[in-house]
C-alpha positions in Angstrom: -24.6 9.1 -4.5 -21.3 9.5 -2.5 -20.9 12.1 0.3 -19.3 15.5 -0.4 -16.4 14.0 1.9 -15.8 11.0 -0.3 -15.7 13.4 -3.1 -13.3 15.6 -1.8 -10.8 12.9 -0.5 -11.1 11.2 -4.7 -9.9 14.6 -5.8 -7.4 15.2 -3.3 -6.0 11.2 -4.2 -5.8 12.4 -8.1 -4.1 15.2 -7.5 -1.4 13.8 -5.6 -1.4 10.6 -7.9 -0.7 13.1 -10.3 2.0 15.0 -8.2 3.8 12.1 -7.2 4.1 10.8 -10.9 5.4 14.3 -12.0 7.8 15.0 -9.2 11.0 13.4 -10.0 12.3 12.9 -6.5 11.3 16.6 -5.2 9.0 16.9 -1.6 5.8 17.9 -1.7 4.4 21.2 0.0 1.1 19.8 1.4 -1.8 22.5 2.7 -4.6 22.0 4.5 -7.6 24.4 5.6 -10.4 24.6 7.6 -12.7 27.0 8.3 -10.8 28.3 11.4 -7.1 27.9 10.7 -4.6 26.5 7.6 -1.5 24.3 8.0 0.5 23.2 5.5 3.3 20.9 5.7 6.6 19.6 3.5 6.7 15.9 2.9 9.2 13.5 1.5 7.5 11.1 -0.5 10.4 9.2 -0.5 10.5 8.2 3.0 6.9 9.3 4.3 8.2 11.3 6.7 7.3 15.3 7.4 10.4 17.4 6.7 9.1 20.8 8.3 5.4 22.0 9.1 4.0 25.2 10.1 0.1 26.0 11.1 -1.6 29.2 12.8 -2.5 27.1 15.7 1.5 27.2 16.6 1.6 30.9 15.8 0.6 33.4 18.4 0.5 36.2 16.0 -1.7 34.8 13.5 -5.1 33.9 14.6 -7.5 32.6 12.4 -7.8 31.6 8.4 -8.2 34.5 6.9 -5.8 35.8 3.4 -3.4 37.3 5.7 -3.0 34.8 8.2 -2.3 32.3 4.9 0.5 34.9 3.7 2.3 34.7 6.9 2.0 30.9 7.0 3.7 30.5 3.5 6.6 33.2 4.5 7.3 31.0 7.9 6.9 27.7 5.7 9.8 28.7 3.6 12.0 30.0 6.4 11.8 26.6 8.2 12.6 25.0 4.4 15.2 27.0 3.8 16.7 25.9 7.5 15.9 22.5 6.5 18.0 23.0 3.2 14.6 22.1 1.1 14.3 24.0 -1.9 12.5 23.0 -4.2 9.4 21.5 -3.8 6.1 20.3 -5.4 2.8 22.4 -4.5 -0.3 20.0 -3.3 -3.2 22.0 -3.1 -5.4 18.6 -2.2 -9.0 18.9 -3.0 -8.8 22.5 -2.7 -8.8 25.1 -5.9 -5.7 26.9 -6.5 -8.1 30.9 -5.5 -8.4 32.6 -2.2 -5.9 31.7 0.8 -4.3 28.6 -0.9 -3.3 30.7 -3.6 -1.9 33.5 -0.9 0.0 30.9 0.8 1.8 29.7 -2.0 2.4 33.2 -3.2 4.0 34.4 -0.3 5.8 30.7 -0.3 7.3 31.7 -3.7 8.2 35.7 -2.5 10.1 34.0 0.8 12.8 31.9 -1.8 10.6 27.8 -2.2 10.6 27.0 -5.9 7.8 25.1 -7.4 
């Protein structure tokens, strides 16, 4: 039987798999959580390199990984796009279901002006 972490890194893999296939040319909006804080980051597959990130661990005003903490994250992820001239991206949600603070984050992603 393979470990829950082997399980969670196949899904994450065949969700991107998937992403990457469908994404004609567009960067992907990458999140991570933990139990303690969220990051999430735009990549271009393109060139594998990280456009713009943003995490709670940077921001002083957000502590923590709670709903609201994922809601500010998403607005200050699409400021630092929209600086970057990256509109419209491709949402990787990784291993994670698309309920709770992921879904906040791209939410508030979506209200701040990223398209995906």
């Amino acid at each position: 039987m393979k470990s829950a972490r082997k399980l969670m890194q196949r899904r994450a893999q065949r969700v991107r798999r998937r992403l990457k296939k469908n994404s004609n040319g567009r960067a992907r909006l990458s999140v991570f959580r933990s139990s303690k804080n969220i990051s999430v980051q735009i990549i271009d597959d393109a060139t594998g390199t990280t456009v713009v990130s943003a995490s709670t661990l940077e921001d002083k005003k957000v502590k923590g990984s709670d709903v609201a903490a994922a809601k500010r994250i998403g607005k200050l992820i699409a400021e630092r796009a929209k600086d970057a001239k990256v509109e419209d991206v491709v949402f990787d949600r990784g291993p994670y279901l698309y309920h709770g603070r992921v879904k906040a984050l791209a939410e508030s992603a979506r209200e701040a002006g990223l398209k995906f």
